[in-house]
N, C-alpha and C positions, 0 to 999 in steps of 0.2 A: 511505236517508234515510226512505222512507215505516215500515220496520221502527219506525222511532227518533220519528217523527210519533207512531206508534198506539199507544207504550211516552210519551207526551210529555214525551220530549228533547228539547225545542226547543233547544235549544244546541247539542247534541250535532245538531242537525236542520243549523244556520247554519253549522257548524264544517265537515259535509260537507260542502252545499254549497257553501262556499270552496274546498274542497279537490276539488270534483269538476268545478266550471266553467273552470277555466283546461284542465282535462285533456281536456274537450270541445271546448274551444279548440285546444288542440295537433291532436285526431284530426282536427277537417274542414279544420283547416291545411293537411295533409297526405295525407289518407286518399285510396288511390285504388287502383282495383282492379291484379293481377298486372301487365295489358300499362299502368299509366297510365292510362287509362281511367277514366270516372264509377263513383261507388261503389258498390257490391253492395248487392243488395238485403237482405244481413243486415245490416248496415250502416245501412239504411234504417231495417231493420224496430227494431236499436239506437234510431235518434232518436223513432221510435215509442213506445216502450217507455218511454224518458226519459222524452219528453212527459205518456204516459199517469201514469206515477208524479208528477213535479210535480203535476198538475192533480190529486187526490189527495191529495197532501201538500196543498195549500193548500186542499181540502176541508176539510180536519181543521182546518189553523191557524184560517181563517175560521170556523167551530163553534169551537172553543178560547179563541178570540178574545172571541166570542159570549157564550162562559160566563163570561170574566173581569171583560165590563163589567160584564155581570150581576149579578156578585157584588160585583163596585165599586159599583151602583148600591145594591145594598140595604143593604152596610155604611155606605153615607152616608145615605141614609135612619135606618138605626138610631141613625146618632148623632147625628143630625138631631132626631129623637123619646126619646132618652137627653137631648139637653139642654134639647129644651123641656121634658120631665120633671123635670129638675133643677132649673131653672128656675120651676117651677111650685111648689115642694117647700120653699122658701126662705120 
């Protein structure tokens, strides 16, 4: 997912994680070490790992984010100043 953030696939970003949260869902469903027992510490170190890459990923979106208002902002400013322009021209 974070590959597909920094390539900005966001679709392709929503589409994994669809497809990767129920499957997170399944594993601490049932995850449990050999004898039954609380989960291993790779296991752990996995929800780590996840975590770390979300927070990450929503680095990028929130910046991404950032830049489209941004760009919202100044295209409506410009046609904001295109029609008083116009306006004035008459």
């Amino acid at each position: 997912m974070y590959a597909r953030a920094q390539a900005g696939e966001w679709e392709a970003v929503a589409v994994a994680e669809a497809e990767r949260d129920p499957l997170i869902g399944e594993l601490f469903g049932t995850a449990q070490d050999g004898d039954g027992g609380p989960l291993s510490d790779s296991v752990h170190e996995g929800v780590r790992e996840i975590l770390e890459t979300d927070r990450r990923t929503m680095e990028l979106l929130v910046k991404r984010r950032t830049e489209v208002a941004d760009r919202a902002h100044e295209l409506a400013e410009g046609e904001r100043v295109r029609m008083a322009y116009e306006g004035n021209s008459r």
